[in-house]
C-alpha positions in Angstrom: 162.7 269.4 79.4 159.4 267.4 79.3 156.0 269.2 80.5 153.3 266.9 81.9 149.5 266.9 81.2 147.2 264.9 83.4 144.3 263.0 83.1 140.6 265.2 83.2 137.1 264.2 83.5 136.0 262.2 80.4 133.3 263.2 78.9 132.5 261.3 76.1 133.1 257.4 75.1 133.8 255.3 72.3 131.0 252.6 71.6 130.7 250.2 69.1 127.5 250.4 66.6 124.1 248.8 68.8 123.0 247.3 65.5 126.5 245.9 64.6 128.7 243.9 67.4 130.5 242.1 64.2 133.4 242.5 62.1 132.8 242.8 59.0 134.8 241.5 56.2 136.0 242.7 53.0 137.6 239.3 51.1 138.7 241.2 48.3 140.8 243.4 50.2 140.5 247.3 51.4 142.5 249.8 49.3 140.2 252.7 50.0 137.4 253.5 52.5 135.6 256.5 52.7 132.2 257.4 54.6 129.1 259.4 53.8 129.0 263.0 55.1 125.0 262.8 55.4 123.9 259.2 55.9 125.5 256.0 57.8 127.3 254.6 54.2 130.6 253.2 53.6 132.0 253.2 50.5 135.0 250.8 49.6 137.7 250.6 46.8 139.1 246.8 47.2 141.8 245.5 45.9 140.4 243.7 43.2 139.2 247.7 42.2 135.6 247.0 42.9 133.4 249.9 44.4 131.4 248.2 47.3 128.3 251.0 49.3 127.4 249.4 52.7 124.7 249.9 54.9 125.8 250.4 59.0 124.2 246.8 59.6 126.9 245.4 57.1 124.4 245.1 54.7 125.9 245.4 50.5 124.2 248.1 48.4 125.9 247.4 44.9 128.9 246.7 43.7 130.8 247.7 40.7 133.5 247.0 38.8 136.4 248.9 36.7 137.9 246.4 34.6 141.1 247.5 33.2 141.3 250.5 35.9 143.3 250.9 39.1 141.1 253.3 41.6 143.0 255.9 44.0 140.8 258.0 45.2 137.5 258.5 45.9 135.6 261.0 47.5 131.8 261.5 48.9 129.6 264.8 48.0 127.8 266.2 50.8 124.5 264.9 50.6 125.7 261.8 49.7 123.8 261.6 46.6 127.2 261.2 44.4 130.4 259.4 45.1 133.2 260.2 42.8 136.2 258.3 41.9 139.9 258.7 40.5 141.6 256.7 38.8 145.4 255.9 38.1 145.6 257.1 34.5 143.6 260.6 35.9 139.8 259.4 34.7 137.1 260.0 36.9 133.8 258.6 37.5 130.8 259.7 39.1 128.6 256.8 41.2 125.2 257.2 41.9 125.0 256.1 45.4 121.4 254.6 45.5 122.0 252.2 42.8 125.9 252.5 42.3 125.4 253.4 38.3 128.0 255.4 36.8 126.0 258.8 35.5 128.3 261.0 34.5 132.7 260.1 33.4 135.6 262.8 32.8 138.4 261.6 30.2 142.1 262.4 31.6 143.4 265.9 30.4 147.0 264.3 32.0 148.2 260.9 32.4 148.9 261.4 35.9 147.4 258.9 38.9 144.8 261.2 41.0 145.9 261.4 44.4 143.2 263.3 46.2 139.5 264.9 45.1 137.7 267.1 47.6 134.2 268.8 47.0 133.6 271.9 48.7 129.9 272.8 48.7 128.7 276.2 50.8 125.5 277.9 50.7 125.1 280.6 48.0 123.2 283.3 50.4 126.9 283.5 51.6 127.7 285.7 47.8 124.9 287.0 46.5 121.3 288.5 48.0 120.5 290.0 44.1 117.1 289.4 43.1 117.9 287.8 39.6 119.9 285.5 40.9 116.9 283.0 41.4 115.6 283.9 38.6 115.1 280.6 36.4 113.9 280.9 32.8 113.1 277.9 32.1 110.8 277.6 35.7 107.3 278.3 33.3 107.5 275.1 30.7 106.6 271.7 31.0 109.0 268.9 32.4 111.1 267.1 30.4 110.1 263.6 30.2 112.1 260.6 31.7 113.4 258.3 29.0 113.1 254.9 29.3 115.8 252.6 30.5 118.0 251.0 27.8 118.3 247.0 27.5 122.0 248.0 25.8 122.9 249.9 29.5 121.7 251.7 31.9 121.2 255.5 30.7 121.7 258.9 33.3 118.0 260.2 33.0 116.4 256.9 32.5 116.2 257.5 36.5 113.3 259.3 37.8 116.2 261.0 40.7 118.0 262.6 38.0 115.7 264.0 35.5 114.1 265.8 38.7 117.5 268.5 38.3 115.2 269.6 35.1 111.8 270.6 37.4 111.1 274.2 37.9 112.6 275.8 40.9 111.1 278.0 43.1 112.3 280.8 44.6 112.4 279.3 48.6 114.6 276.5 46.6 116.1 278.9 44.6 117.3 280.8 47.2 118.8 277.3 49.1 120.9 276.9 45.7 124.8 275.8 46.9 127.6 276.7 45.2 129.5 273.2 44.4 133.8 273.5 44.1 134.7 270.1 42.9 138.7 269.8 43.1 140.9 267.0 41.3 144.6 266.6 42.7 146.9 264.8 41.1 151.0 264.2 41.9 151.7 267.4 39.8 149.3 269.3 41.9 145.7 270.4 41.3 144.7 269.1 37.7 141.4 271.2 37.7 138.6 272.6 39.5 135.0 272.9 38.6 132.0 274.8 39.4 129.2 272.7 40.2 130.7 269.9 39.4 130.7 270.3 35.6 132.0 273.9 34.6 135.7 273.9 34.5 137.4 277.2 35.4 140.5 276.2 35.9 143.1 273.8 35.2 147.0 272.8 35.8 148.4 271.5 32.5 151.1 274.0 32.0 154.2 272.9 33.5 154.9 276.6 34.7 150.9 277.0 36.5 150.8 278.0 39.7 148.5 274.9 40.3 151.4 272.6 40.0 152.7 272.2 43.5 153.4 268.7 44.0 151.9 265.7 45.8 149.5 267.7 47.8 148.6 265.9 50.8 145.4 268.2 52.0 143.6 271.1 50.7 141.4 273.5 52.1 139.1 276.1 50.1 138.2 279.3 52.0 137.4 283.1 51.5 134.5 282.5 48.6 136.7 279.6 47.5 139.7 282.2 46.2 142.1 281.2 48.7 143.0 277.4 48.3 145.2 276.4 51.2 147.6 272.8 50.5 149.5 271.1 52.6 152.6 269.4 50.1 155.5 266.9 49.9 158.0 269.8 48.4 161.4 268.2 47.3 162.7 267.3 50.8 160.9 269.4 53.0 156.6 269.5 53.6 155.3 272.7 52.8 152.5 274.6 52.8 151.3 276.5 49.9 148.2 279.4 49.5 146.8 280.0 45.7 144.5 282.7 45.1 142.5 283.7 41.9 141.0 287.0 42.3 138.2 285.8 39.9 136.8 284.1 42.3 136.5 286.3 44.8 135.8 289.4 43.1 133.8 288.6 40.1 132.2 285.2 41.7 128.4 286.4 40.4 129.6 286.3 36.8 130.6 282.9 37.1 128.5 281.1 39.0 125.7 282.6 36.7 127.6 281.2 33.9 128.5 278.5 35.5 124.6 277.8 36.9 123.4 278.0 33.1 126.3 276.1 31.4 126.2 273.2 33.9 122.2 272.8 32.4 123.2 273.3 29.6 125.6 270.6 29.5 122.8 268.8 30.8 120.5 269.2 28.2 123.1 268.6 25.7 123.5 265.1 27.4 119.8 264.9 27.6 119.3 265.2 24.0 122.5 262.4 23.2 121.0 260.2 25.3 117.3 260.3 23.6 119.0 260.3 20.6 120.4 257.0 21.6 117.3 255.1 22.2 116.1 256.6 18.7 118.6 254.8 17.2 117.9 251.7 19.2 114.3 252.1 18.1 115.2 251.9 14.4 117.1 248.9 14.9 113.9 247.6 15.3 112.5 249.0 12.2 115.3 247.4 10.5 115.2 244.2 11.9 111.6 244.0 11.4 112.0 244.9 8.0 115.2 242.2 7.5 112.6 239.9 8.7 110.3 240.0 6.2 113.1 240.3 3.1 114.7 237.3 4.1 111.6 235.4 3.9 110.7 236.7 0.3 114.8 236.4 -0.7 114.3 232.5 1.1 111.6 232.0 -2.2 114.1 233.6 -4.5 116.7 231.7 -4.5 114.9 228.8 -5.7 114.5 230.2 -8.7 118.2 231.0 -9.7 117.1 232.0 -13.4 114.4 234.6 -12.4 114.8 237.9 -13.2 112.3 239.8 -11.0 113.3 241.7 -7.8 111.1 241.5 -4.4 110.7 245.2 -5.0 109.7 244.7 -8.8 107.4 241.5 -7.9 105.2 243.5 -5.6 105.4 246.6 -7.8 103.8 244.0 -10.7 101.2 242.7 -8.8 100.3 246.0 -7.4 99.9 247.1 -10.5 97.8 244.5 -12.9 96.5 242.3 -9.7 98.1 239.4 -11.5 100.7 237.4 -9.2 103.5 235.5 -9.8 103.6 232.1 -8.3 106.3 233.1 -6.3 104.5 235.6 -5.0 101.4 233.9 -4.2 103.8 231.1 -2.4 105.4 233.8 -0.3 101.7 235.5 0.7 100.2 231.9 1.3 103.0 230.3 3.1 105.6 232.6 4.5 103.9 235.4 5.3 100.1 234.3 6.4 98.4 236.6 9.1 100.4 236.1 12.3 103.4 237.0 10.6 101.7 239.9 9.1 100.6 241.1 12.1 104.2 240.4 14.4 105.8 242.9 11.9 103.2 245.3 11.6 103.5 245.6 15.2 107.2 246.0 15.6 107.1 248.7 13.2 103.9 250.6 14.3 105.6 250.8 17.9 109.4 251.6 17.0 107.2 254.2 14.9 104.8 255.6 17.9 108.2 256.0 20.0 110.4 257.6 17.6 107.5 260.1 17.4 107.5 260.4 21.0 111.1 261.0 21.3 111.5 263.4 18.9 107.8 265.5 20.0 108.2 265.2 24.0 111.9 265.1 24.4 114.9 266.2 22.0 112.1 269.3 20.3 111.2 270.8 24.3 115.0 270.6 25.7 116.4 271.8 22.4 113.9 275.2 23.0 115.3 275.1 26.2 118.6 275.1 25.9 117.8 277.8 22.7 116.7 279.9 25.9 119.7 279.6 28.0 121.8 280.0 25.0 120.3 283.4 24.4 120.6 284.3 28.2 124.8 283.3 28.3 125.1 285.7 24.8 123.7 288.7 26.3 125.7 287.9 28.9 128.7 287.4 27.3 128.2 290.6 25.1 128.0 292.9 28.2 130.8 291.3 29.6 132.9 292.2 26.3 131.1 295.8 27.0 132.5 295.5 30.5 135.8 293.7 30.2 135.2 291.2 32.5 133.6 289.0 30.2 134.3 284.9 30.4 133.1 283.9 26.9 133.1 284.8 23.4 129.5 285.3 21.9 131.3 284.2 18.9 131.6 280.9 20.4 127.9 280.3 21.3 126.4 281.7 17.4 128.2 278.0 16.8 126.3 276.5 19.5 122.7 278.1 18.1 124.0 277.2 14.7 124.1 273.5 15.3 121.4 273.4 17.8 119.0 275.3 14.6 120.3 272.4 12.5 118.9 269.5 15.5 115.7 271.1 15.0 115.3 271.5 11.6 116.3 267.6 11.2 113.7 266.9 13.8 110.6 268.7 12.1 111.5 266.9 8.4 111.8 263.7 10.5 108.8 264.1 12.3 107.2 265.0 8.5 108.9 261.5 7.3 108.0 259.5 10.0 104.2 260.5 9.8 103.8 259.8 5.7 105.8 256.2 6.0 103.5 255.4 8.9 100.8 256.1 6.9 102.3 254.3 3.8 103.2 251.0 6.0 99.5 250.9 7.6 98.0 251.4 3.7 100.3 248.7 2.5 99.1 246.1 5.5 96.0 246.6 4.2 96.4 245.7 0.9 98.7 242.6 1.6 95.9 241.6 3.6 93.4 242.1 1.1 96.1 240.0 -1.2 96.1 237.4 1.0 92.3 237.0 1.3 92.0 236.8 -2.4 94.7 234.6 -2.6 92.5 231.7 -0.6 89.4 232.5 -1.1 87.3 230.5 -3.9 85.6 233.8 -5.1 87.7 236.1 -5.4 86.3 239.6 -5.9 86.6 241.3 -9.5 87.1 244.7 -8.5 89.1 245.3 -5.5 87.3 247.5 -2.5 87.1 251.4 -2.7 89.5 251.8 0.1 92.5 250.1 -2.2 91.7 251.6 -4.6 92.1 254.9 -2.8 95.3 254.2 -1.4 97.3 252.2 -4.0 99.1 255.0 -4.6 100.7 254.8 -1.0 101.5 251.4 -1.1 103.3 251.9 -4.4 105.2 254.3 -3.0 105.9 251.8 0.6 107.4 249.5 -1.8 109.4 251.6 -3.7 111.5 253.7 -1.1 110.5 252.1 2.3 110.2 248.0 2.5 113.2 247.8 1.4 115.1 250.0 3.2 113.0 252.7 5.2 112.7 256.5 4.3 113.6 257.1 7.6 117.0 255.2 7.4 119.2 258.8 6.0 118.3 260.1 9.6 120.3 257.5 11.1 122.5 256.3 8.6 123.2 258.2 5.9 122.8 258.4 2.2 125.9 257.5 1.4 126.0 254.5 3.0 123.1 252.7 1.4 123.1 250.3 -1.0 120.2 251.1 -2.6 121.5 254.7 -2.7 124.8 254.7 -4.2 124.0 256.8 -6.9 122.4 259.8 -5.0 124.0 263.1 -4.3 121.8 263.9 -1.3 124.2 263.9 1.6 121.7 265.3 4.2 123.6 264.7 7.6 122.4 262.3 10.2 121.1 262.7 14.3 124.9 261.5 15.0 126.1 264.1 13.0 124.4 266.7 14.5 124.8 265.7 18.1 128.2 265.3 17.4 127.9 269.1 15.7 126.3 270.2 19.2 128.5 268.7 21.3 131.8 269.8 19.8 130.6 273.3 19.4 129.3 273.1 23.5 132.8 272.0 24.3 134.2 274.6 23.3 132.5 276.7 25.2 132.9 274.7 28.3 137.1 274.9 27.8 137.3 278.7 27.1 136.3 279.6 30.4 139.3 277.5 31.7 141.8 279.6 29.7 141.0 282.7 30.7 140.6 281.6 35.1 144.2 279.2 34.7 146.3 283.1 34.2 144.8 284.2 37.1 146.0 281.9 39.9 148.7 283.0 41.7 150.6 281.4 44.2 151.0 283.8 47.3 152.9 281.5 50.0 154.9 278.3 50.0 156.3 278.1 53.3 158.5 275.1 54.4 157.7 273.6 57.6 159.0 270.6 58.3 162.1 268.5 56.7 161.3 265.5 55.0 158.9 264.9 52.4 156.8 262.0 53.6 154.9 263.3 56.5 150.9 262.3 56.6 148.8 265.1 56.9 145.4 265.9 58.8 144.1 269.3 58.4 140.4 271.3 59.3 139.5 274.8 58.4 137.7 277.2 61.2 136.7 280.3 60.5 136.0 281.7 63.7 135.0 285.5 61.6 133.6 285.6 58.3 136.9 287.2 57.6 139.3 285.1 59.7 140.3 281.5 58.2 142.1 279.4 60.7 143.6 276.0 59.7 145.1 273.7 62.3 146.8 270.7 60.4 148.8 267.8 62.4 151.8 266.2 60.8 153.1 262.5 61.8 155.0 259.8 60.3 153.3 256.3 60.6 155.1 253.8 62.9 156.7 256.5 64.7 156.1 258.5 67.8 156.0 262.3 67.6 153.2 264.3 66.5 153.0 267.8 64.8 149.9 270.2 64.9 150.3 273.9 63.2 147.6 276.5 63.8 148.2 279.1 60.3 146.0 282.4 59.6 144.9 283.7 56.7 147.3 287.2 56.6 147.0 289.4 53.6 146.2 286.5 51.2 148.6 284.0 52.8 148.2 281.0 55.1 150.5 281.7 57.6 151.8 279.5 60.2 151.9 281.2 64.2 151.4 278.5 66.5 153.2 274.9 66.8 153.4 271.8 69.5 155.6 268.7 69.2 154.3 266.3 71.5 153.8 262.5 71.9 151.3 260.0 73.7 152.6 258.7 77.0 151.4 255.4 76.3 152.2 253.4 79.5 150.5 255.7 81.8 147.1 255.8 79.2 147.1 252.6 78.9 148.0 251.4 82.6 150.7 249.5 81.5 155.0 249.1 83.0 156.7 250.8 80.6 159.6 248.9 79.0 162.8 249.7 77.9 163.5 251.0 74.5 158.8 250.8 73.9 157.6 253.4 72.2 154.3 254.9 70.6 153.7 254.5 66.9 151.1 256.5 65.3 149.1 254.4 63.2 146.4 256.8 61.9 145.6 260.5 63.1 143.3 263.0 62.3 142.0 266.2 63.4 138.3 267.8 63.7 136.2 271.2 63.8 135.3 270.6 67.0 139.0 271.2 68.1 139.6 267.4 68.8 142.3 265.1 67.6 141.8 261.1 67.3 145.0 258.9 67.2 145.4 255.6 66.5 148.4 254.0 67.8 150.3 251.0 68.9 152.7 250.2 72.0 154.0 247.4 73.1 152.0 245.1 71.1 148.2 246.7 71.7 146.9 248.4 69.7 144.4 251.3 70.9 142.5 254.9 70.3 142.2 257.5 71.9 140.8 261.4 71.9 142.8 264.1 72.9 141.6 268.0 73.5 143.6 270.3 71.2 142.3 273.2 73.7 144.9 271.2 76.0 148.4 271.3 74.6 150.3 273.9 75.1 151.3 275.6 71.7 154.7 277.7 70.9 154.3 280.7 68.9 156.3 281.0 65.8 157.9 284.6 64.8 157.1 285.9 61.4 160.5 286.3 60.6 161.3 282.8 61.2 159.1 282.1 57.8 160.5 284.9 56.2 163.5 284.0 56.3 163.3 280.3 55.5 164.4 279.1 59.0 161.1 277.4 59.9 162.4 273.5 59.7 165.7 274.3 61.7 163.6 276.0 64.1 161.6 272.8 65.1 164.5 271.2 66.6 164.1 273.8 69.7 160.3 273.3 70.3 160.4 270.7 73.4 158.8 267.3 72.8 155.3 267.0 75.0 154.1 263.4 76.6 150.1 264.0 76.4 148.5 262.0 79.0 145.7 264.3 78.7 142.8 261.8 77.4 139.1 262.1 76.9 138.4 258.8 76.3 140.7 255.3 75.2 139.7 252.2 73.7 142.1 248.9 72.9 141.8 246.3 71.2 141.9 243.2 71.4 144.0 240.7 70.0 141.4 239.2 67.0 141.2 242.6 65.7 144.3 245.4 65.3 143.0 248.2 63.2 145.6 249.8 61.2 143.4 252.7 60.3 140.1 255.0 60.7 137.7 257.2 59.2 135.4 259.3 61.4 132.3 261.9 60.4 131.1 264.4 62.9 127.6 265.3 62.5 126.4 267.0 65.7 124.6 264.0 67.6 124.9 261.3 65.4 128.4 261.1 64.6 130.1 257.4 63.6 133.2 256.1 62.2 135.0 253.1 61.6 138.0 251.5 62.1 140.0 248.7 59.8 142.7 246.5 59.4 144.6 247.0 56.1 146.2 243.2 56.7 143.0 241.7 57.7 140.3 242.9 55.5 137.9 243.8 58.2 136.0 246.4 59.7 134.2 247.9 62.7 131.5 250.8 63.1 131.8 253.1 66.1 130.1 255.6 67.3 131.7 258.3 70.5 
């Protein structure tokens, strides 16, 4: 028995973009396409696994590559200021979407393609109205500085956007905070999920975690984020599965706190890497400098294969008794001579100034930061041991203030360091140029001038321990490794050494926290729906209470006819199914088309919507078309409880009658230069837009309904 639905008053239409009446073309291929939530963007994976942002006018953003990486997924964040991006051995990469620069990438903790990311972000007035939970103590001290960009690559907070995260908040934006779930599905199932995008507290290694569900093919977060509702490919049938963690739910203060203060943390700890970075890149300069003006004394050397004397010991000579060698007059005269003189001094004095600067204005101010928040997380974590509900160790973090007390001790001897070889270099200019003088003038003086004589004991020292290879070279490279040093004991540890210190012992605390969540989930539901394992799947949360979560989720195979949509209710921690409908589009009457024998509909791309709408795209008889359908419209068969108890749910499918919709709100076909094999659609109250693309032909279409 067929039921009939007929045709209402339309109310909306589908029109294409006023500023775009063009396909667009991608000649590299589409292998992903996904639009921004907040702004009129797409983003494109190609074939050729480039990562294309364009503008609504067709216009190209950037454009970046991953050489040597196959892209799978990708996803948008809500206010569209990060795109993120899976790959096939389970990396993932986060895009800044104004100038498509990679700022932030996540090593693979499994070898397994990533098959779906979603990023739930809700307000966090929603959980909390305590009065501390704004607080923010780092809000009184000064900004951190912006460091400079790098000509070795673009660094995360040489941008001006992202060192604004570090400004003091006030309380309105306190208050406005959001509470960011970022979830990574792979083919095993969920391989983790983090707090504001950064704090992992939870993950699906363990072959025997709830989290492993296979090939999830939608996911919904509701309730404060405990319930996480996935729609699966399980063995031959599709399923659909409800996880819980009672963490969340219940002690969701204690970890977002944590998690708020550990995500700066991690911040600052990337912060102070990345400045360390340009230090080093500023001594290179130093060095080379300083290789500069030894090769042009070792150039005069080697003329002289029989001479004993060193550059060092030369200088040291003529420092000493004012006589110089003819070598060394040759080298002042000839290879040095003022412009040189003055090209080196000036490489050193400003890799000097900005080493200073680094160190003063940007590694000394976050590490008494992050010395702050430190302290903050270890009282917290000691009353949660008082508790019992704690997430960390304070054992843990005394390694974390350990190696941050050891940054700060290295910075205040460098800082000393810096300042006397500065001194020493400046003193020692001033006596070469005084050398110099002598050297070509026909009088020379007798006694040298006061100032020399005042300072000859800094230059001695210059050419003893820095000229040759700088005092400050043990901060970046080591005692040990030195030539000149092979003798010494000292075996004081580098900036690498203690970044790398920090950074280990900050991991650590940013991987316990996932132990301690992964034991909690539990998987409260897995009911089969439908047989068969490769159904497509569409799915949109409503929560018509604050207590009541509602998914409706449609099911179709592409390049057939018939159509699935479930409604399912959160019950006593379980997403339960209670309302099905099995219908297909009656294409010939939509369309206005004689119906032939043996035609029929194939589904091309559906999806479903909050505002209780479903969008097909389809094919028959050649054309292909869209269309909207009310879901308010179809009549839906309720499903007994017992049916799911018992396991009887995918039998009991082949008794729910099979419904022609005719029902349409609006249709649009295509014509033959362009048959779209797929869509993407946003709705954001008035200005909602979409697109629509061809797979085969590389091209694409904005719409707007």
């Amino acid at each position: 028995m067929k039921k009939q639905l007929f045709h209402s008053n339309r109310q909306r239409n589908i029109k294409y973009h006023e500023e775009n009446s063009r396909l667009e073309t991608i000649r590299d291929g589409l292998r992903k396409v996904s639009l921004c939530p907040s702004m009129e963007l797409l983003a494109v994976i190609t074939n050729g696994n480039r990562l294309i942002a364009f503008r609504n006018n067709g216009q190209r953003i950037w454009d970046v590559g991953f050489e040597g990486l196959n892209a799978t997924a990708l996803c948008w964040h809500q206010d569209g200021h990060l795109l993120v991006v899976g790959f096939e051995n389970g990396e993932l990469k986060f895009i800044d979407s104004s100038s498509g620069h990679i700022v932030e990438q996540r090593p693979a903790s499994r070898n397994i393609p990533i098959t779906m990311i979603t990023w739930m972000v809700e307000d966090s007035s929603n959980f909390f109205n305590q009065n501390d939970f704004s607080f923010d103590p780092i809000s009184y001290m000064p900004l951190l500085g912006t460091l400079p960009s790098s000509s070795k690559g673009e660094r995360v907070f040489s941008s001006k956007a992202i060192a604004e995260f570090f400004k003091p908040s006030s309380p309105e934006r306190s208050k406005a905070q959001k509470i960011e779930l970022l979830s990574v599905l792979d083919e095993e199932g969920i391989r983790h999920i983090n707090m504001f995008s950064s704090y992992k507290i939870g993950e699906g290694d363990s072959l025997y975690s709830a989290l492993n569900m296979k090939l999830p093919k939608s996911h919904h977060i509701c309730r404060q984020m405990a319930y996480h509702v996935l729609n699966c490919a399980d063995k031959e049938h599709s399923s659909l599965q409800t996880l819980y963690m009672p963490l969340l739910e219940k002690g969701l203060q204690n970890i977002v706190d944590i998690a708020t203060m550990s995500t700066k943390m991690q911040l600052f700890v990337r912060y102070i890497e990345e400045t360390v970075d340009a230090m080093y890149e500023e001594f290179d300069n130093i060095a080379k400098a300083e290789n500069s003006l030894r090769k042009s004394f070792t150039q005069i050397f080697d003329k002289y294969e029989n001479n004993p004397f060193s550059p060092e010991l030369e200088l040291y000579q003529f420092i000493m008794n004012g006589l110089p060698t003819p070598i060394l007059r040759e080298w002042l005269t000839e290879r040095v001579g003022d412009r040189v003189l003055k090209n080196w001094e000036k490489l050193i004095v400003n890799a000097n100034r900005s080493l200073s600067t680094f160190c003063q204005e940007f590694i000394l101010p976050a590490s008494e930061r992050l010395g702050i928040l430190l302290n903050l997380i270890r009282g917290k974590a000691i009353w949660g041991v008082m508790k019992g509900d704690s997430l960390l160790d304070p054992k843990l973090i005394d390694e974390c203030l350990s190696s941050l007390s050891s940054l700060q001790t290295i910075s205040f001897t460098f800082l000393s360091s810096l300042q006397k070889e500065n001194t020493q270099m400046k003193r020692y200019v001033c006596w070469l140029n005084y050398a110099m003088h002598e050297f070509i003038t026909t009088e020379p003086a007798t006694i040298p001038p006061q100032e020399i004589v005042d300072h000859i004991q800094d230059c001695v020292k210059y050419i003893r321990n820095s000229l040759m290879h700088s005092q400050l070279t043990p901060y970046f490279m080591g005692v040990e490794k030195l030539q000149e040093a092979r003798d010494s004991k000292s075996n004081s540890p580098t900036f690498q050494d203690v970044i790398n210190s920090l950074r280990l012992s900050f991991d650590v605390i940013f991987s316990y926290p996932s132990l301690a969540c992964r034991s909690q989930w539990m998987k409260t539901a897995n009911i089969q729906l439908l047989r068969g394992n490769d159904w497509d799947v569409s799915a949109c949360l409503f929560q018509p209470e604050p207590d009541i979560s509602i998914q409706k989720s449609i099911y179709y195979k592409r390049k057939l006819p018939g159509i699935y949509i479930w409604e399912c209710s959160l019950q006593n921690g379980q997403m339960l199914p209670y309302l099905c409908c099995h219908f297909e589009l009656d294409a010939s009457y939509i369309l206005q088309i004689e119906q032939l024998d043996n035609a029929s509909v194939n589904v091309l791309d559906a999806k479903i919507y909050s505002s209780n709408i479903l969008i097909i795209l389809a094919e028959y008889q050649n054309k292909t078309f869209m269309c909207e359908v009310s879901i308010e419209k179809i009549p839906f068969t309720s499903i007994d409880k017992s049916i799911c108890d018992f396991g009887k749910l995918p039998e009991h499918m082949n008794t729910i009658p099979l419904i022609p919709v005719r029902d349409t709100i609006w249709v649009q076909v295509f014509d033959d230069s362009f048959a779209p094999s797929k869509f993407d659609y946003i709705e954001q109250g008035t200005s909602s837009y979409g697109i629509v693309y061809s797979e085969e032909t590389q091209k694409y279409r904005w719409f707007k309904i």
